[in-house]
N, C-alpha and C positions, 0 to 999 in steps of 0.2 A: 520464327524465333520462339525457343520452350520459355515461354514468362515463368515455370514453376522452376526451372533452372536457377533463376535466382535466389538469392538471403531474402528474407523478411525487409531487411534494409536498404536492399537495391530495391529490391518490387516497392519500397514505399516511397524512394527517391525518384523511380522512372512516374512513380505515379501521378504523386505531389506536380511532381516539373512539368508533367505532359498538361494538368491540368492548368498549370501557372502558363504557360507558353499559350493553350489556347485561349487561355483567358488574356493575358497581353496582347497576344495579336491580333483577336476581335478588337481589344480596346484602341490598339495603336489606330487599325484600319478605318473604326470609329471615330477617333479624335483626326485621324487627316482627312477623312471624307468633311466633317464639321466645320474645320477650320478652311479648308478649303471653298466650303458654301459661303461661310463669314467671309472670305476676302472676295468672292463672285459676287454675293449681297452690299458688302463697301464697294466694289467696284461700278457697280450698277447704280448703285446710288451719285455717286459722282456724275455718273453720264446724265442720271437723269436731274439731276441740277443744271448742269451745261445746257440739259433740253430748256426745263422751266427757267432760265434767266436768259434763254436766249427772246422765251413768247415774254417775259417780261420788258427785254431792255427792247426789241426791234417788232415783234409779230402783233404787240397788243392792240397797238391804236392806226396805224399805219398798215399800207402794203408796200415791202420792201425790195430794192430790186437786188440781182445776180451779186453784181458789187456788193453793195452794204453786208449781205450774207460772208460773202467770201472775205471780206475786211474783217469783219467779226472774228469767224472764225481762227481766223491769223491772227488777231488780238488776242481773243480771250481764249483758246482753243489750243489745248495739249500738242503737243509734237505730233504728227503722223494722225491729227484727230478727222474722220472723214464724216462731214453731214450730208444728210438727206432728207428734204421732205416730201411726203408720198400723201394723193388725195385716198383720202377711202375708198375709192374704186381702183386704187391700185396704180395709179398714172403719180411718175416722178416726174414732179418740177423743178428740181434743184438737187446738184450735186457736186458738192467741191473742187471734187476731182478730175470728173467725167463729165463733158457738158453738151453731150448727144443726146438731149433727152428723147429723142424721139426714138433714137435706137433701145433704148432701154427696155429691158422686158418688163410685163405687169408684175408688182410687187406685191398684189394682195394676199399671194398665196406665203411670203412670207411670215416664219412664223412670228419673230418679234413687233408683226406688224397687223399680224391674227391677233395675239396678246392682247398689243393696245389697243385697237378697234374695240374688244370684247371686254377690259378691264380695266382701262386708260392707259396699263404701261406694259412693258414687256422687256424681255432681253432673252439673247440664244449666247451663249459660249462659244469659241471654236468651228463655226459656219463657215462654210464656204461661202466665199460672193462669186456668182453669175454673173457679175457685172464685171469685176474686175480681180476673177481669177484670184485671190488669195483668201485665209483664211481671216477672219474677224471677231472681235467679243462688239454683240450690236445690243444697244438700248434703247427703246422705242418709245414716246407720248403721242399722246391723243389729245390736241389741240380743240375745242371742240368751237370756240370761236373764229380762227380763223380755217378751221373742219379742215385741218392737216396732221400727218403724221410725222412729228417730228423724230429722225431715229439719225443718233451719232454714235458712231462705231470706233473701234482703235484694234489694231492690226495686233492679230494674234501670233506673235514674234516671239521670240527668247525671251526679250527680256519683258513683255507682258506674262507670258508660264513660270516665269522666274516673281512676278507677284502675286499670279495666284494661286503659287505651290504653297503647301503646308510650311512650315516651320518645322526643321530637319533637325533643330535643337533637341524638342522633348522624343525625339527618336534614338536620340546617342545616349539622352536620358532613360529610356527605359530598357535598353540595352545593360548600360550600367547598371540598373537596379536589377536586370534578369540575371547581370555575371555576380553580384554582390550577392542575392539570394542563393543562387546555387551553391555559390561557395559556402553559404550556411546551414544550406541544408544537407549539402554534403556530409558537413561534418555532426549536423546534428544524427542524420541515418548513419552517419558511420559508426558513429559511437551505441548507436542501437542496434545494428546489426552485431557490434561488435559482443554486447550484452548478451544477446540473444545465442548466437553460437559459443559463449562459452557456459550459457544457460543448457542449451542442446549436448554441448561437450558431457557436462554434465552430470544431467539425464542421464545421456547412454551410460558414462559411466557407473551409475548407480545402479542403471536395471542388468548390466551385465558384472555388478559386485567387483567393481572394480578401485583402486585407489584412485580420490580424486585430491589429494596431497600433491598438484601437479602445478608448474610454475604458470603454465597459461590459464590456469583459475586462480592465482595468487593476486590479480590486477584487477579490477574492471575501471572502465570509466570513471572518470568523477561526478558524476550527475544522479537522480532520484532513483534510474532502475537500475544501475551500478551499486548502488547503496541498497537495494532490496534484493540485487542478486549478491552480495557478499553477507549479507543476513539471513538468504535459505540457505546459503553451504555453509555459513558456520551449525544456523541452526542444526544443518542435519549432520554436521561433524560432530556437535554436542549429546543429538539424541545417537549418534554410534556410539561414542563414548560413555554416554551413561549405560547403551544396552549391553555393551562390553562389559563394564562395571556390573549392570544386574546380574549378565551371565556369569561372571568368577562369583557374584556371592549367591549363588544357585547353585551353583558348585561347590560352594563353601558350606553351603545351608546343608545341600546334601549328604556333602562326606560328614559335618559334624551332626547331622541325624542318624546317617548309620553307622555312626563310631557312639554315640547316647546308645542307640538300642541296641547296639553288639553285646555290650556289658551286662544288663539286667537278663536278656534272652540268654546269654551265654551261662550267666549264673543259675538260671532256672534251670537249664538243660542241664548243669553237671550237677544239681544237687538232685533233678528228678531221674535223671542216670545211673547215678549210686543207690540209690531206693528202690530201684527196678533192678538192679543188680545184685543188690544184697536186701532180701526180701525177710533177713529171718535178724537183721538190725533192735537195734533196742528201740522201746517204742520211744525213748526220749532223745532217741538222735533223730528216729524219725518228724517227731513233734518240730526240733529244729530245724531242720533238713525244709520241712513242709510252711515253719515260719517266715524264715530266707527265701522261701520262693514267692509268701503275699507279701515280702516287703519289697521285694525285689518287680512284681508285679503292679505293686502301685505306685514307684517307680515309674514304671512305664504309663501307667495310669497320667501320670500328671505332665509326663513330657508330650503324650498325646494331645493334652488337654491344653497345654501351651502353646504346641504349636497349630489347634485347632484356632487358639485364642490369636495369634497373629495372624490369621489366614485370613480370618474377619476381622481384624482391623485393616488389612490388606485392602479388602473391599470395602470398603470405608463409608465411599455414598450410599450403597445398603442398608450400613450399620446407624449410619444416623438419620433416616427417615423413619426409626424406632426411636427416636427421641425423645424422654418424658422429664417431667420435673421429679429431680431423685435428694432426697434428705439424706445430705452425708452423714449428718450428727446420726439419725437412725440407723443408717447403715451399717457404720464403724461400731456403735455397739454390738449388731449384729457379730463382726467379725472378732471383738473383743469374746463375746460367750463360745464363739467356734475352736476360739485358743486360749482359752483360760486354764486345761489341764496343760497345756505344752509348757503355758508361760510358769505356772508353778512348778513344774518338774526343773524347771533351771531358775527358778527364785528367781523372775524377773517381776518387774510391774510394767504396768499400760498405763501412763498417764494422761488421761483423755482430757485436753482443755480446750475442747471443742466449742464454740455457743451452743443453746439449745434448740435451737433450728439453722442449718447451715443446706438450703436449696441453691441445688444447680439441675440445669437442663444439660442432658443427656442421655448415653444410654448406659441402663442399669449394668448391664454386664459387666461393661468395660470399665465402669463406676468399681463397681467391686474391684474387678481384678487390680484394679491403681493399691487401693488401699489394704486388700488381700494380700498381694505381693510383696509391696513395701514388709508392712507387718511379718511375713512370713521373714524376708530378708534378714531382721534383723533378730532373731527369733532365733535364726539359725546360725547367725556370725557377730553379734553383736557380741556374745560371752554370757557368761550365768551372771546373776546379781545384779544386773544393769535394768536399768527404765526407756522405757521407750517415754516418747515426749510426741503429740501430736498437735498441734497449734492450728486457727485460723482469725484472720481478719480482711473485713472489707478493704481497696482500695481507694482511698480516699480523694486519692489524684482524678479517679476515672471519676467520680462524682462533679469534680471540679471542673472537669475537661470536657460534661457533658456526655463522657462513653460507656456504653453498658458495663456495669461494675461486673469488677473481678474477686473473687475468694482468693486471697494468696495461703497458702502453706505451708508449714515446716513441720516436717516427720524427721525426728534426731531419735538418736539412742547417745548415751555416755560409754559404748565400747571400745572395741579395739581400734575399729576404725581402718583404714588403710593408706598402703603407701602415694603420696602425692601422685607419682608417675600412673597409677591404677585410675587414678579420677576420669579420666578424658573416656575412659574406656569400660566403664562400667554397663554401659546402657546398650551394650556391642553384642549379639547374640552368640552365644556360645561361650561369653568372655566369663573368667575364670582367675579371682585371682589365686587360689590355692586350690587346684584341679583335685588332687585328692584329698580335702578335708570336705571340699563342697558334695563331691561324689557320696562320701561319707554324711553327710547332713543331708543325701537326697534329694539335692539342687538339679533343677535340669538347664540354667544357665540360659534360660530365658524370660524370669520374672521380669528383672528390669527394664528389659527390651520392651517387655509389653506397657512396663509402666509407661515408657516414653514415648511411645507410639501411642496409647491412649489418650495421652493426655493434650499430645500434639493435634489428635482426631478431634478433641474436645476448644481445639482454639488457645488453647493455654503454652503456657512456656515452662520446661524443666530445668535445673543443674544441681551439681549435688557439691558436697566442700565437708571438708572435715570441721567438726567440735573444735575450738580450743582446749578442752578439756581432753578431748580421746572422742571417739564415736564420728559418727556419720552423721550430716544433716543433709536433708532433700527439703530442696524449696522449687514447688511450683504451682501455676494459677490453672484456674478455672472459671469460667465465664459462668454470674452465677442465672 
């Protein structure tokens, strides 16, 4: 028989059982050999009471004759009970039944009568008698007073094997317990083999990129490995579908990277085209011609530098094993002197009401870019005449609560602001609410993106909501 032919769950049921079966049927063979002794040990004990109360009531003080023995034993002596007493040199004197003594053969060689000589008592099981041709259960004493062997025997018949057979009850009983188990471990292996092959199912189906959308993996069992095999195929229906998901916005990412760099490339080639065409141009078309292509150049300068800046927040665990204590309050000034001609060229103000130390741990880059970009954002769509407004304070709660406190934020302007439906999707890469004004303001429609993936690197939570007034407000934390 091929054993590998079978499930994991037949080979563990043939297995289990074969061992339960040999372990029962040592046990049964054991407990009937046992109980079997026990009813041979009670039975012999009986005989040898009949012996000691026969040297009690007749053999002690007295020598008794043929009669009295034979009356006796018709008295007090079991149906079919046959006595003998035999001298240690093996010469019978007495025999209930048989009263040829002199035909009798020497009994010394007897073994229930070796026993008593050598240990005072004996008994044999199922003997034959030489004397009288049948089978017998014998038990022997060792008189040592009147230096006889007293040995009374009872006839190994039906119904003597019929008392000293086992008890056939815990035999039906362990029967039933062997049909009762099987039938549980049947179904315990069934349901495991059952797990197992549509675990195997599977597999295969995965390593051969197959749909495992299939109705015989839609069930398993109700039990512990049923419940962890329908928790790896969702889990891995989940991580399909998010690689799915990565791949379209990889493809998204894509096509809106080379739809950004089409544009500025496209513009540099047709104004450095014309200039190389028409080489005898005025110098102040050329001066323009040559301005439109560094603006158009840094342009590409900052889309590169954007999506350099998502790439490393991508890789995330890198970016934060540079983790240092960084002073927003210092920082933001920083950013304020970087854009202080912009902010005047459109009559705006920066209203810093920062504390004068506001530490967090992270990392500087992406530090910046949060506050960089915001600022840039609004610089660029907020409208002329408008204030930016920059706010923080501690969380109070987390003090209370015992948890590393948080810096919460609010960066507003009092601008235009945008339309509700645009909220959910601001922080969307490539998202756009006026595709040609932003082009025109030199947006590469990844600032926010970055804000929100830094801030999320950093442990903190974003959302943004419009002013009452008009403008935009961005409220989010940082662990300080």
């Amino acid at each position: 028989m091929n054993y590998r032919r079978f499930s994991v769950g037949q080979r563990l049921y043939l297995s289990v059982m074969a061992v339960f079966l040999l372990f029962t049927a040592g046990f049964i063979v054991f407990q009937q050999i046992r109980e079997r002794q026990y009813k041979v040990e009670l039975f012999n004990t009986r005989l040898q009471d009949f012996n000691r109360l026969l040297y009690v009531d007749l053999l002690k003080d007295s020598v008794v004759s043929d009669s009295q023995l034979q009356a006796y034993v018709k008295q007090r002596g079991a149906k079919g009970l046959r006595l003998t007493l035999i001298r240690p040199n093996g010469q019978v004197v007495f025999d209930n039944i048989r009263k040829d003594y002199a035909n009798f053969s020497n009994h010394a060689n007897r073994p229930e009568v070796r026993q008593a000589l050598d240990k005072g008592q004996g008994y044999t099981v199922d003997r034959s008698s030489k004397t009288l041709k049948g089978y017998y259960f014998y038990s022997a004493t060792y008189l040592k007073k009147p230096n006889v062997v007293v040995r009374s025997a009872m006839p190994y018949d039906n119904n003597l094997v019929r008392t000293l057979s086992a008890d056939s009850h815990f035999l039906w009983f362990a029967l039933l317990a062997i049909a009762i188990l099987t039938w549980v471990l049947y179904r315990f292996t069934h349901r495991l083999g059952q797990n197992i092959t549509n675990l195997q199912t599977f597999a295969k189906r995965v390593d051969h990129n197959e749909s495992v959308d299939t109705e015989d993996l839609v069930e398993f069992p109700n039990d512990e490995l049923g419940e962890i095999a329908e928790r790896i195929i969702k889990l891995y229906k989940k991580l399909q579908s998010t690689q799915k998901e990565q791949d379209i916005l990889k493809r998204q990412l894509t096509q809106n990277v080379a739809h950004e760099l089409k544009t500025p490339v496209a513009s540099i080639q047709g104004y450095l085209e014309t200039l190389i065409n028409n080489p005898q141009a005025p110098e102040a078309t050329k001066k323009q011609f040559i301005d439109r292509c560094y603006a158009q150049s840094q342009r590409l300068t900052s889309l590169l530098r954007d999506i350099s800046t998502l790439n490393r927040i991508d890789d995330a665990p890198d970016l934060m094993g540079t983790s240092e204590l960084v002073d927003i309050a210092e920082l933001v000034k920083g950013i304020e002197n970087d854009v202080h001609l912009q902010l005047q060229e459109r009559g705006m103000t920066f209203c810093n009401q920062l504390p004068e130390r506001v530490t967090v741990h992270g990392n500087r880059s992406l530090l910046y870019s949060v506050f960089r970009n915001l600022t840039d954002n609004a610089i660029n769509y907020a409208g002329e005449n408008t204030t930016i407004t920059l706010r923080a304070k501690l969380d109070e709660d987390d003090s209370i609560a015992g948890l590393p406190q948080r810096w919460r934020f609010t960066f507003s302007d009092n601008g235009i602001g945008v339309s509700p439906e645009h909220l959910p999707r601001l922080f969307e890469r490539f998202y756009r609410v006026d595709k040609g004004r932003s082009r025109k303001m030199g947006g590469t429609g990844l600032g926010l993106a970055i804000v929100k993936n830094a801030v999320l690197l950093h442990g903190g939570t974003i959302y943004v909501d419009n002013n009452p007034n008009g403008g935009l407000c961005f409220h989010f934390t940082l662990n300080e």
